[in-house]
SEMI-668266 format. One line per 10 residues: number of its first residue (from 1); their letters; for each residue x negated, z negated, y of C-alpha. Coordinates in Angstrom, 2 decimals. Each point is the difference from the previous one (the first is absolute). Layout:
<recs>
NUM) A) X,Z,Y ~ ...
</recs>
This chain:
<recs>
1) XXXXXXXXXX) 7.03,-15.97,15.45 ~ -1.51,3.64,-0.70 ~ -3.26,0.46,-0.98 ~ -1.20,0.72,3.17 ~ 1.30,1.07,3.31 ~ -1.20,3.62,1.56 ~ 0.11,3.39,-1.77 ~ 0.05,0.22,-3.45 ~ 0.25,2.61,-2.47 ~ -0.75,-0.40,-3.89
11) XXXXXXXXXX) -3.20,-2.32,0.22 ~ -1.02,0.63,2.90 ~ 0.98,-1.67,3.05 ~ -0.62,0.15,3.96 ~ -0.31,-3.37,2.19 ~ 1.55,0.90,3.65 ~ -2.81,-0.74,1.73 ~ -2.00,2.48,-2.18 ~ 3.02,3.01,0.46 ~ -0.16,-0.67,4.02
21) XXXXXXXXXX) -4.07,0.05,-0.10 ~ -0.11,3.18,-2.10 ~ 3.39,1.58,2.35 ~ -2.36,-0.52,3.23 ~ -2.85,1.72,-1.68 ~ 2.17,3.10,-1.26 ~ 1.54,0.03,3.36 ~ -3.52,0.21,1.59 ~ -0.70,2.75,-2.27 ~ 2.73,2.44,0.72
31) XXXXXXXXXX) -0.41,-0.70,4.03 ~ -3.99,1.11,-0.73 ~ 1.52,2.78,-2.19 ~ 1.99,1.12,3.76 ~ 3.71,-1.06,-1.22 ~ 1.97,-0.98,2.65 ~ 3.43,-1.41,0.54 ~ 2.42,2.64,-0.86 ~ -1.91,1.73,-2.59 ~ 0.37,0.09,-3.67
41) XXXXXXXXXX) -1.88,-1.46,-2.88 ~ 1.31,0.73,-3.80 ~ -0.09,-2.13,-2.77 ~ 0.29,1.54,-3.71 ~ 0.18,-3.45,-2.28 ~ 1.87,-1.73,-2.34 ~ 0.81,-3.78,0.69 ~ -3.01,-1.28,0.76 ~ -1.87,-2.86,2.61 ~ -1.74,2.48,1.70
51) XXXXXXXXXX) 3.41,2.08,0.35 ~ 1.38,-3.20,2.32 ~ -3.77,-0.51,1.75 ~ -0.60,3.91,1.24 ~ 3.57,-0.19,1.48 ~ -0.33,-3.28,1.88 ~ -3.04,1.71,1.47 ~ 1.74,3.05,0.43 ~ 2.37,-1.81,2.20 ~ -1.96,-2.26,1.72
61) XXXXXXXXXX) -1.51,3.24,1.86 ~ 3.40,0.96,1.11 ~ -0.05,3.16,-2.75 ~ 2.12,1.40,-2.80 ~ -0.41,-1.32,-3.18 ~ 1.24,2.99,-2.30 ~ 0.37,-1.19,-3.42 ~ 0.50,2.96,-2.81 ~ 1.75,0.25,-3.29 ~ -2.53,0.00,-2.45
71) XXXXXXXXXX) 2.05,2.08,-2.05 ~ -0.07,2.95,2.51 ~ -2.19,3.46,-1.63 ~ -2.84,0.83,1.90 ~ 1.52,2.68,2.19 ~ 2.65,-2.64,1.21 ~ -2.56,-3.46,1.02 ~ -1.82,3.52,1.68 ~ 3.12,0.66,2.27 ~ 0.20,-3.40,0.98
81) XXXXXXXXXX) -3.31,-0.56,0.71 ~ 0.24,3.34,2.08 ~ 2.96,-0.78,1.40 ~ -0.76,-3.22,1.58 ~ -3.51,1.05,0.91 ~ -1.41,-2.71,-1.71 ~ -4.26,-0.13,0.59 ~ -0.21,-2.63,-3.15 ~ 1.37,-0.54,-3.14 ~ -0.18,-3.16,-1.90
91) XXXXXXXXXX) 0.78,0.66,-3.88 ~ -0.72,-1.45,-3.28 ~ -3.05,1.47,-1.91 ~ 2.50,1.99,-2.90 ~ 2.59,0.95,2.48 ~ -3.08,1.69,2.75 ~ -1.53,1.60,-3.64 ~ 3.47,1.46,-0.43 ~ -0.05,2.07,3.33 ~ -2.89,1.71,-0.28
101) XXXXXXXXXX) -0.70,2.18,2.57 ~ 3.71,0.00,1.56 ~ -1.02,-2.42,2.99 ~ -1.68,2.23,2.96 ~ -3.77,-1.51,0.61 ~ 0.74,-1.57,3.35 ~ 1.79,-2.34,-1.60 ~ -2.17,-3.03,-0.82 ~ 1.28,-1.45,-3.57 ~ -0.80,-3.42,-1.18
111) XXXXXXXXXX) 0.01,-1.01,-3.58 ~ 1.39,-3.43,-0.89 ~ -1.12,-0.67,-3.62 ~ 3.41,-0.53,-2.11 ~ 0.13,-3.58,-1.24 ~ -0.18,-1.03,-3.64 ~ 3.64,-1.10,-0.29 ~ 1.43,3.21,2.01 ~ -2.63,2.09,-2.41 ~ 1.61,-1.44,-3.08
121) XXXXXXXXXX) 3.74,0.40,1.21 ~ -1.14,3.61,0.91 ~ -2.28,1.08,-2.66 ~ -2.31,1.12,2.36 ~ -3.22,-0.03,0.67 ~ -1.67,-2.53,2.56 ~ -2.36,2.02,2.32 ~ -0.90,3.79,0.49 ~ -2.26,2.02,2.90 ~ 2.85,0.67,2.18
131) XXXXXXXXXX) -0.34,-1.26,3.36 ~ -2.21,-2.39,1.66 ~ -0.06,-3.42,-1.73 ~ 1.99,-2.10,2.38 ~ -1.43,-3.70,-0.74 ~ -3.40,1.47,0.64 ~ 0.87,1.62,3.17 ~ 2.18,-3.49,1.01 ~ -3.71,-1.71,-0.79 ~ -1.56,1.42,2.88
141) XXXXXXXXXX) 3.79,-0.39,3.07 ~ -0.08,-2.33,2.64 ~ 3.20,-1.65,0.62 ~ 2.46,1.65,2.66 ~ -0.36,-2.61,2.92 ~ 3.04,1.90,1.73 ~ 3.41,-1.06,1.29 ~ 2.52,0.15,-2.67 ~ 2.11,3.27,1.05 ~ 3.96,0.58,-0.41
151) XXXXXXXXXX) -0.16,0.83,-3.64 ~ 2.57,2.58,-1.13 ~ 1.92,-0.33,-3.60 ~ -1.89,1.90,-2.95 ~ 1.17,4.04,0.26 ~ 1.76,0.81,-3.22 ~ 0.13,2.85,-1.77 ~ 3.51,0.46,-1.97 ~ 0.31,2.94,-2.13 ~ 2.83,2.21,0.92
161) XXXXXXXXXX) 2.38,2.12,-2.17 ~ -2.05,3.15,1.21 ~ -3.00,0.69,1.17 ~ -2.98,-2.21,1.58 ~ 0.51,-3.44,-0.11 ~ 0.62,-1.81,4.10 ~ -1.94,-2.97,1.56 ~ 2.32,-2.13,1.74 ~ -1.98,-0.34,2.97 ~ 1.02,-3.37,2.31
171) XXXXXXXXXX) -0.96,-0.84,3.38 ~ -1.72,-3.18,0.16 ~ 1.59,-2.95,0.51 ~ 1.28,-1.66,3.25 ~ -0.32,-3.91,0.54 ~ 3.75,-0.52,-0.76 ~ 0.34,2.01,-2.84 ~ -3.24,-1.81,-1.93 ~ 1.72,-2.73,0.39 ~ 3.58,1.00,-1.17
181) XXXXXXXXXX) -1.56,1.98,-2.57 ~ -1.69,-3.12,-1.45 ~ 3.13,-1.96,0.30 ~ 1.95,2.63,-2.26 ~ -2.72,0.32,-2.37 ~ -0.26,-4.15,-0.66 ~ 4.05,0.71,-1.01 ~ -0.06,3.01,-1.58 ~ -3.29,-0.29,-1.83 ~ 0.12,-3.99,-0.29
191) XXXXXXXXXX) -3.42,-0.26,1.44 ~ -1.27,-3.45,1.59 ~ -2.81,-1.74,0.50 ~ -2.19,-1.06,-2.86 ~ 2.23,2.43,-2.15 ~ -1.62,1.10,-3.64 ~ 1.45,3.62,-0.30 ~ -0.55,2.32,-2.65 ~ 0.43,3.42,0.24 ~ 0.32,2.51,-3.28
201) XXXXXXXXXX) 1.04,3.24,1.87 ~ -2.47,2.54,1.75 ~ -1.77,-0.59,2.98 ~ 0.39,3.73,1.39 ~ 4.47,-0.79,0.09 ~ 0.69,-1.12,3.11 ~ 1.94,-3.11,-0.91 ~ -2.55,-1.84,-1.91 ~ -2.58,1.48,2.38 ~ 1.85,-2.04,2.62
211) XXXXXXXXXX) 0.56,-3.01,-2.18 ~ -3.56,-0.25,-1.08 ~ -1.79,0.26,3.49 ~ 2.51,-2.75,0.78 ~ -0.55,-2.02,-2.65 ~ -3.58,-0.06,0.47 ~ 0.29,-1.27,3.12 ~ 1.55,-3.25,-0.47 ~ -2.75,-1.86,-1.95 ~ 1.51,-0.43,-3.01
221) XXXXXXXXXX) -0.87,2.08,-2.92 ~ 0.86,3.86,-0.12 ~ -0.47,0.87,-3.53 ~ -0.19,4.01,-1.17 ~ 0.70,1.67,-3.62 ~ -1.48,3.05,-0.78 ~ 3.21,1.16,-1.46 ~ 3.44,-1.62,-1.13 ~ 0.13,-1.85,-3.62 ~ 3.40,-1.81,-0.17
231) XXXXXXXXXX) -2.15,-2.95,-1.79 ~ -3.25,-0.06,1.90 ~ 2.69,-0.90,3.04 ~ 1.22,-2.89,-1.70 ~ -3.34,-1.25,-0.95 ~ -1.34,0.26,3.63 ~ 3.17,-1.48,1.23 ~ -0.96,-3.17,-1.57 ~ -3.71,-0.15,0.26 ~ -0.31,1.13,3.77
241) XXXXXXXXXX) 3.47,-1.98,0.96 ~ 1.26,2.71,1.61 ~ 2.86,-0.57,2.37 ~ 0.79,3.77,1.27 ~ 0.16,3.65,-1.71 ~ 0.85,3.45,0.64 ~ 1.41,1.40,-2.09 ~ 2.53,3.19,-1.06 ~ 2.73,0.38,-2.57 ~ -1.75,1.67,-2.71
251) XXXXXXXXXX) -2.42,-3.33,-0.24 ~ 3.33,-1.67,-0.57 ~ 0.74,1.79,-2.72 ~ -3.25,0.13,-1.84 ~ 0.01,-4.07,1.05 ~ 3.40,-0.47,-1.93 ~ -1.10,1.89,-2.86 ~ -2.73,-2.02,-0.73 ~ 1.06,-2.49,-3.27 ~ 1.48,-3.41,0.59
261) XXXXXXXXXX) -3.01,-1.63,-1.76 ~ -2.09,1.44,2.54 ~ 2.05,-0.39,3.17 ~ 0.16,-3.52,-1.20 ~ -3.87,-0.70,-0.02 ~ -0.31,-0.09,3.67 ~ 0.36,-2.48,2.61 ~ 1.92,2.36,3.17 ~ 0.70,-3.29,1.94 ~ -2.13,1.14,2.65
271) XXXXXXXXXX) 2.12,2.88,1.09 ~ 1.55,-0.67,3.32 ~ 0.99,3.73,1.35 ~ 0.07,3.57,-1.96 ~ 0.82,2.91,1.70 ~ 0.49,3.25,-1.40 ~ 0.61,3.63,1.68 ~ -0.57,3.88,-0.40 ~ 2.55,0.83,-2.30 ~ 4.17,-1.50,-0.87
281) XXXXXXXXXX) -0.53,-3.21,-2.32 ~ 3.20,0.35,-2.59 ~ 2.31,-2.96,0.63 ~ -0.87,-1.35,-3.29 ~ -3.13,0.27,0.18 ~ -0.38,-2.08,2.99 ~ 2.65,-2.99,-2.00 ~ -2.51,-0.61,-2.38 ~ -3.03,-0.02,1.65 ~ 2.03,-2.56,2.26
291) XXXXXXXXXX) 0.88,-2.22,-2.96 ~ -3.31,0.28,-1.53 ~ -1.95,-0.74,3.18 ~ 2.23,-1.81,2.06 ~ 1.34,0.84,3.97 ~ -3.34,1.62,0.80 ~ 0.80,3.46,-0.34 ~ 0.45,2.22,3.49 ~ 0.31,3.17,0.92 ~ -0.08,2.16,2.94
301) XXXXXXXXXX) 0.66,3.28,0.72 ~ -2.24,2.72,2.30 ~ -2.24,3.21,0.28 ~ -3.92,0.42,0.81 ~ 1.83,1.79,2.81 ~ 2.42,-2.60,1.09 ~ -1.15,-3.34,-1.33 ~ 1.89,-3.15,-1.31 ~ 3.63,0.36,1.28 ~ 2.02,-1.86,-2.06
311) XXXXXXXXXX) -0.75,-3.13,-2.01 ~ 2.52,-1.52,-3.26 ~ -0.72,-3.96,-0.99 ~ 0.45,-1.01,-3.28 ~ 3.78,-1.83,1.17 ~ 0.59,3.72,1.34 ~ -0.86,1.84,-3.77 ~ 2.45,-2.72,-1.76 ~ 2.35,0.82,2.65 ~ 0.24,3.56,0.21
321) XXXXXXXXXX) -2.24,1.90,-2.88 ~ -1.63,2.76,0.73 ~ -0.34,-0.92,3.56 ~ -3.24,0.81,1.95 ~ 1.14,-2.66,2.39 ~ 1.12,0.00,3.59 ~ -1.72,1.69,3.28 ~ -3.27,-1.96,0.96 ~ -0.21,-1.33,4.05 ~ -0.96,2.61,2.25
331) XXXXXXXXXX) 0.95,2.62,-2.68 ~ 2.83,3.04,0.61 ~ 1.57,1.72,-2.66 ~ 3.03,2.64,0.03 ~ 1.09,2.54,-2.64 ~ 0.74,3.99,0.16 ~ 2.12,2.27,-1.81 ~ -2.17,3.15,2.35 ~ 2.68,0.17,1.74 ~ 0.74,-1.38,3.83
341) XXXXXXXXXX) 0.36,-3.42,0.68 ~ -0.97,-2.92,-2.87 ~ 2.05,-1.65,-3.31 ~ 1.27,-3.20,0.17 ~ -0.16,-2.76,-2.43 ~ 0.83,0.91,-3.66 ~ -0.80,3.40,0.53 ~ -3.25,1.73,-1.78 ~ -2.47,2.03,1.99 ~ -3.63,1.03,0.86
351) XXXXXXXXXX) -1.63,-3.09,1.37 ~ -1.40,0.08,3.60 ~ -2.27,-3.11,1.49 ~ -2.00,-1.18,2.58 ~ -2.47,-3.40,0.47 ~ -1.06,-1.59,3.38 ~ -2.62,-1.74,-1.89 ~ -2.12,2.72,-1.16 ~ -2.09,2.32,2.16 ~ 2.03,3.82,0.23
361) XXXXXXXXXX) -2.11,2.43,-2.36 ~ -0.61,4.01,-0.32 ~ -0.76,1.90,-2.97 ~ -4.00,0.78,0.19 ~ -0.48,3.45,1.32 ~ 4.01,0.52,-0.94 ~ 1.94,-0.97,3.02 ~ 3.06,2.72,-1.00 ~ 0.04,-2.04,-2.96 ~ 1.44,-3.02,1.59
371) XXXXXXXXXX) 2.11,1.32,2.08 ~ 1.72,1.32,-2.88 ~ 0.91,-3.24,-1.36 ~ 0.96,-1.43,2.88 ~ 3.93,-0.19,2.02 ~ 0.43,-2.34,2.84 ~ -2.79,-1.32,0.21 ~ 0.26,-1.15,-3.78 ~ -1.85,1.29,-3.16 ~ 0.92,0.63,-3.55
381) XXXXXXXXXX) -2.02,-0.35,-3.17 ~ 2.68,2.00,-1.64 ~ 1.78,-3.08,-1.96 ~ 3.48,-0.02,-0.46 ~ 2.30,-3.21,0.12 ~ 2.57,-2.31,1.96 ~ 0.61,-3.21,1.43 ~ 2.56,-1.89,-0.74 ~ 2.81,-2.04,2.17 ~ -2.24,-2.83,-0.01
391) XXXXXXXXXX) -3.25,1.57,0.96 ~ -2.20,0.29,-3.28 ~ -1.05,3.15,-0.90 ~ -0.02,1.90,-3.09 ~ -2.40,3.18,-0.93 ~ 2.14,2.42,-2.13 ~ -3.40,2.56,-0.35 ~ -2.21,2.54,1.42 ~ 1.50,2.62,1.71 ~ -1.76,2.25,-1.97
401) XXXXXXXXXX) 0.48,-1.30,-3.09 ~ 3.91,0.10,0.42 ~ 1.64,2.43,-2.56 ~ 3.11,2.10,0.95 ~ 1.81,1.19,-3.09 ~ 3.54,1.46,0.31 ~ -0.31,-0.78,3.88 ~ -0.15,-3.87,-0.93 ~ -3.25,-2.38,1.60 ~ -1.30,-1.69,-2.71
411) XXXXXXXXXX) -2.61,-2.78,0.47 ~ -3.04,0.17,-3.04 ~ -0.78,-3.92,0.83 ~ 3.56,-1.33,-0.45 ~ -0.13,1.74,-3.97 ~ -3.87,-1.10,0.05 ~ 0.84,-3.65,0.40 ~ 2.84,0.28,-2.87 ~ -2.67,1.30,-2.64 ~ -2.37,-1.96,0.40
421) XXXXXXXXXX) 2.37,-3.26,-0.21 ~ 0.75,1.52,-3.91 ~ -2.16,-1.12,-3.32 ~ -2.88,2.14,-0.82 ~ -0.18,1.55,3.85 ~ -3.70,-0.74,1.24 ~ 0.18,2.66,3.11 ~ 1.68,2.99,0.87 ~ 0.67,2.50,3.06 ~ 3.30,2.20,0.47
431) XXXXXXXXXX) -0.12,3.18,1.69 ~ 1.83,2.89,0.53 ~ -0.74,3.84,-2.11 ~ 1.90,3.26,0.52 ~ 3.47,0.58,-1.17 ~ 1.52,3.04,0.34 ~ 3.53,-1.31,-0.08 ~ -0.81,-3.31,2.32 ~ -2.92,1.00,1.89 ~ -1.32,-2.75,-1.24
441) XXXXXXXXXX) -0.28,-2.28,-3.42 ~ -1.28,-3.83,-0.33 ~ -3.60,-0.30,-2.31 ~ -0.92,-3.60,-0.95 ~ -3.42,-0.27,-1.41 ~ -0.71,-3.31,-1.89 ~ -3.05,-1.91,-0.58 ~ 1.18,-2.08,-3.28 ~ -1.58,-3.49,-0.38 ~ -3.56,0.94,-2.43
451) XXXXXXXXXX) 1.15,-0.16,-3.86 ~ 4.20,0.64,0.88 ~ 1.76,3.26,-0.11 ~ 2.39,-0.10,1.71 ~ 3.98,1.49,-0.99 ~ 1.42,1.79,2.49 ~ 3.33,0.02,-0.96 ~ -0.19,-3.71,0.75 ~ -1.75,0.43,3.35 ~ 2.90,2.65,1.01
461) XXXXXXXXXX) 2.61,-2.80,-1.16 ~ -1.50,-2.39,2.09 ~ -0.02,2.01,2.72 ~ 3.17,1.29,-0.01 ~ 1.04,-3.68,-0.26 ~ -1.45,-1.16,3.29 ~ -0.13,3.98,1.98 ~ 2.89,2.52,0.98 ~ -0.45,2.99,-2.95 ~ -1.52,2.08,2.86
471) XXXXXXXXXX) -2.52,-2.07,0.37 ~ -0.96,-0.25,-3.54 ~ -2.90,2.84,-0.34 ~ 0.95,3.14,-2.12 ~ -4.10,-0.28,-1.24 ~ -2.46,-2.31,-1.56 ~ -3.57,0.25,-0.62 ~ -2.20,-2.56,-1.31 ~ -3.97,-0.53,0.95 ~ -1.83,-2.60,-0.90
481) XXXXXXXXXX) -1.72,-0.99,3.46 ~ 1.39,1.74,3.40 ~ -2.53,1.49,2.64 ~ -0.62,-2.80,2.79 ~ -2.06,-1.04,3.08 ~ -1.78,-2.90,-0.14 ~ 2.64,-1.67,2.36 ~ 1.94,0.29,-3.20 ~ 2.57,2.64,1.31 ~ 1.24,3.05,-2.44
491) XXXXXXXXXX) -1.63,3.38,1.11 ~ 3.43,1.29,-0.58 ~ -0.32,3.34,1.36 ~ -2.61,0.97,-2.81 ~ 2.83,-0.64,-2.36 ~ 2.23,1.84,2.32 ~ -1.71,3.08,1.28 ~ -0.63,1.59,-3.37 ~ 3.73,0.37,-0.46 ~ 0.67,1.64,3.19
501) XXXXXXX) -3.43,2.56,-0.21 ~ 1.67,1.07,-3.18 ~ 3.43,0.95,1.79 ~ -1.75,1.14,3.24 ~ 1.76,-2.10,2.11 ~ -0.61,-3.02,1.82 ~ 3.43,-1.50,0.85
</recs>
């Protein structure tokens, strides 16, 4: 067994009982403070207990919980706290310091103090005079004696390409669809009763939003990391017996590069489902961490927009690599060229979905927005791919990150996987620059393993001996860490865009 069951996170931990007495007293507060089903209420925190309490209240009062990246500038947690016209912000004490006087007074902002462990991982400090302190203002709530109202999913924020970031605004839920949606998340996310989850990605992402309020539901343990460490996950693996993770590729890697002697230390016996999403995992990638930790590796494949809609087994990844499995129950999915009518199997396309199980949604304040993804009644997130004669499906890349040199598609995920299966390859991201001749050339940017160089001339043979030349890029650069989210994706377009400002294009 785990230490302890409840919420945990470093050394502190959370009985049930205690999270449910505190979520009916922060629930009572915000009804006093005049929120009312269907408004907002924004949270600015890192992992944290009080992250997973505020939005249980949140819900239970039928309103929006409205979690923000903590990584946003000032102006941008100001837009979305304007734009959802959010009366109270819940943030901790550094991140409320950090805004200054960006936040219009009407909004009432509560400061959590930032726990040791989070304050270490951070470097920052612990407290400040931003805000109201929250636990003294909790001291004095009654608990909300209230029915429990229809609670609506968490409204994301996800950055786009350009401009303001969208909330992904859902109705709430119906009767039927709480029920399928539960069913899909116990596959997808491996959830059960009495499961001990651990979660080392960021609360304000939708998926392990989702998987988190789920997991702390089903009184077990849910236990939270400030921040990913390949080695910390191993070590609370075995001493909290966890049985379900979520995960995303670039944990994989940094998992795998972690030294034999170390991998070897722990006991991972506990381990019973992994799922990863957000981003491609490279075929090989996915081998080993299936012969290192056994059949317990799943994926599944989705959009804060759309969610899950396809789900691979670890039977389906030995069967067909690179596969992000087949089309989940209740689940439609059909593929355009932008032209009339849709591809069949085998041929590659802009994917277009639509779930039964989850409530329809609108873009907050942005309704033009979704209409513009949208075609019969279907939505795109903008990836492309294909399914194949016998129904798995396969993600060839963004749309946007697609390059077209000399007239030619070429997929930067497909030459992504290939590099980082060669020696001395920690990370990289390939994008496309202008050519004059092409339109556009191939740039891979490698992140080495720390203390290798790497040769290149040996990284283009390898290439070449597993790619068509075309898809072998004409440039190299090498950096020795690449700009990421804390979900662990590439910002690729800050590698990009400097390129293009130069040529004064953008295509």
């Amino acid at each position: 067994m785990g230490t302890t069951d409840g919420l945990i996170s470093g050394t502190r931990s959370r009985q049930f009982d205690v999270v449910g007495e505190r979520v009916r007293r922060i629930a009572g507060g915000l009804r006093r403070l005049g929120i009312r089903p269907g408004d907002c209420v924004c949270i600015l925190m890192r992992n944290d207990l009080v992250f997973i309490e505020v939005t249980y209240a949140i819900m239970l009062i039928g309103a929006y919980a409205v979690p923000i990246n903590w990584h946003f500038k000032p102006e941008e947690v100001a837009y979305v706290v304007g734009d959802t016209g959010a009366g109270v912000l819940v943030g901790h004490a550094d991140l409320l310091q950090a805004l200054g006087d960006a936040i219009p007074d009407r909004v009432r902002q509560f400061r959590v103090d930032v726990p040791q462990e989070i304050a270490t991982s951070f470097s920052v400090e612990t407290t400040s005079s931003a805000g109201e302190d929250f636990e003294a203002w909790l001291a004095d709530q009654k608990p909300y004696d209230g029915p429990s109202m229809p609670a609506p999913a968490s409204m994301i924020y996800t950055s786009g390409t350009t401009g303001h970031p969208k909330g992904v605004r859902r109705d709430p839920p119906s009767p039927d669809q709480v029920k399928t949606n539960e069913r899909v998340r116990e596959t997808v996310y491996g959830l059960r009763p009495g499961t001990r989850a651990l979660l080392p990605g960021p609360l304000y992402h939708s998926a392990p939003n989702a998987f988190a309020l789920r997991a702390g539901r089903l009184g077990g343990a849910l236990v939270l990391m400030p921040r990913f460490e390949a080695e910390s996950v191993l070590a609370l693996i075995e001493k909290e017996r966890i049985d379900c993770a979520l995960m995303v590729p670039t944990m994989f890697v940094r998992l795998l590069r972690l030294p034999q002697s170390v991998r070897a230390k722990y006991d991972l016996s506990s381990l019973r489902h992994v799922v990863h999403a957000a981003a491609p995992c490279p075929p090989d990638v996915k081998r080993q961490m299936l012969d290192w930790w056994g059949p317990v590796i799943y994926e599944y494949y989705g959009s804060t927009e759309s969610g899950a809609i396809t789900f691979a087994t670890p039977d389906d990844a030995r069967r067909k690599p690179g596969t992000v499995g087949r089309v989940l129950d209740g689940c439609e999915l059909r593929f355009s060229n932008g032209k009339d009518g849709w591809l069949s199997a085998g041929e590659v396309g802009e994917i277009y979905s639509r779930t039964s199980y989850n409530p329809d949604f609108t873009y907050q304040n942005q309704p033009e927005r979704r209409r513009e993804i949208e075609r019969d009644g279907l939505i795109t997130s903008g990836d492309v791919g294909y399914i194949d004669q016998d129904g798995y499906v396969f993600i060839s890349d963004r749309k946007r990150d697609v390059v077209i040199s000399g007239g030619v598609n070429i997929y930067p995920a497909e030459i992504e996987a290939a590099l980082q299966s060669l020696p001395g390859v920690h990370d990289c991201a390939v994008f496309g620059i202008p050519d004059d001749e092409f339109g556009e050339a191939l740039m891979a940017v490698i992140q080495p393993i720390a203390g290798t160089i790497p040769d290149l001339n040996e990284i283009r043979a390898g290439l070449k001996s597993m790619l068509s030349n075309y898809k072998v890029p004409k440039y190299f650069e090498i950096m020795s860490s690449l700009p990421r989210e804390d979900s662990g994706k590439i910002f690729k377009r800050r590698l990009r865009d400097p390129y293009w400002q130069k040529s004064g294009r953008s295509i």
